[in-house]
C-alpha positions as CSV (number, residue, x, y, z in Angstrom):
1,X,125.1,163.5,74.5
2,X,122.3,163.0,76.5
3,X,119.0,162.0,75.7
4,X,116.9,165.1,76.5
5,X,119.8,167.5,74.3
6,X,119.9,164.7,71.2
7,X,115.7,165.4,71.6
8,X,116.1,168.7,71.3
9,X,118.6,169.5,68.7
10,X,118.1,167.2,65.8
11,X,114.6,165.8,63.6
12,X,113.0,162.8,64.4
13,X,114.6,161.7,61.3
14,X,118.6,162.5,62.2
15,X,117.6,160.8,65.5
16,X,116.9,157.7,64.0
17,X,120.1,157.9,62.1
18,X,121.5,158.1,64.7
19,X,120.2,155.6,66.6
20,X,120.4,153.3,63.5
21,X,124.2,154.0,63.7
22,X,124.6,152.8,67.6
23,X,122.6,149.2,66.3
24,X,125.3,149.1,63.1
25,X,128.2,149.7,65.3
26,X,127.3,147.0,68.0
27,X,125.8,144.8,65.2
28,X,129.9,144.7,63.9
29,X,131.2,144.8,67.2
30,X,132.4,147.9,67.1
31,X,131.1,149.1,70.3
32,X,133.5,151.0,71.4
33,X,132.7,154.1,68.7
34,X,130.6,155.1,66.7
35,X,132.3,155.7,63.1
36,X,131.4,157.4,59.9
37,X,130.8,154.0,58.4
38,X,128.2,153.3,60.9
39,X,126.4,156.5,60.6
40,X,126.4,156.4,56.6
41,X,124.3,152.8,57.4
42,X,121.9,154.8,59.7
43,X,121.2,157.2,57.2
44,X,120.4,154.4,54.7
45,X,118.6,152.8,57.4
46,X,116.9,156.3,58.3
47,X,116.2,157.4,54.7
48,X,116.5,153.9,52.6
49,X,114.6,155.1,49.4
50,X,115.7,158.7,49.2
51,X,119.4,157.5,49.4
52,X,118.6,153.8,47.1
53,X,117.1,156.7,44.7
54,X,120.2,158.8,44.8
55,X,122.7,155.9,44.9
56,X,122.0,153.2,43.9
57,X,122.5,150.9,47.2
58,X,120.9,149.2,50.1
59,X,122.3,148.9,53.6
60,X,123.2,145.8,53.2
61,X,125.6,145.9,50.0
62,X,126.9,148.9,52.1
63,X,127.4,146.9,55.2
64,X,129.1,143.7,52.7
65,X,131.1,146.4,51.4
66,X,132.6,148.4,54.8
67,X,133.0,144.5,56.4
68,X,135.4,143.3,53.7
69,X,137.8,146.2,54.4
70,X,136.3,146.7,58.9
71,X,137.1,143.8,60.7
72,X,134.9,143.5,64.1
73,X,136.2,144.3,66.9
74,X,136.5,143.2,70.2
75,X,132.8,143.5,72.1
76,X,132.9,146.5,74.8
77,X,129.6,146.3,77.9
78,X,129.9,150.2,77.5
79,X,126.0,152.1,77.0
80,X,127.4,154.8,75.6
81,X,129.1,155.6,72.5
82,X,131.8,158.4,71.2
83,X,131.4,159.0,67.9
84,X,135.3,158.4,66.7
85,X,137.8,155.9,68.7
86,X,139.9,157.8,71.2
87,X,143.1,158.2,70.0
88,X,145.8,157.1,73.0
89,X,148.9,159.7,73.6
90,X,152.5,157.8,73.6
């Protein structure tokens, strides 16, 4: 999605998120996607006392928590990213 669509079609706020994500997902070298795991720590990142307020955690016991079961993966140079891995056909 490019830059002047993403500008038009969500809040400041969702753009953030969103952004947030793309800095979680390269943070765990997981550059090649952009995963539901990263966008749940851009929304805390985004919104980090309305969502502390409804439960009860910070980024960073989320991020703990999605790292123990998400191991990193290998670093990709790409400057864009999917939002889910592509799956490869047999």
């Amino acid at each position: 999605m490019t830059g002047s669509k993403m500008s038009q079609n969500y809040t400041d706020g969702a753009r953030r998120a969103v952004v947030m994500a793309q800095e979680e997902s390269r943070a765990m070298m997981h550059d090649s996607y952009i995963g539901p795991e990263h966008l749940l720590l851009g929304l805390l990142h985004a919104y980090p006392d309305a969502v502390q307020t409804a439960l009860g955690v910070w980024p960073d016991e989320v991020r703990d928590a999605i790292m123990s079961f998400a191991s990193a993966g290998p670093q990709d140079t790409s400057k864009s990213l999917p939002f889910t891995r592509k799956r490869h056909q047999r």
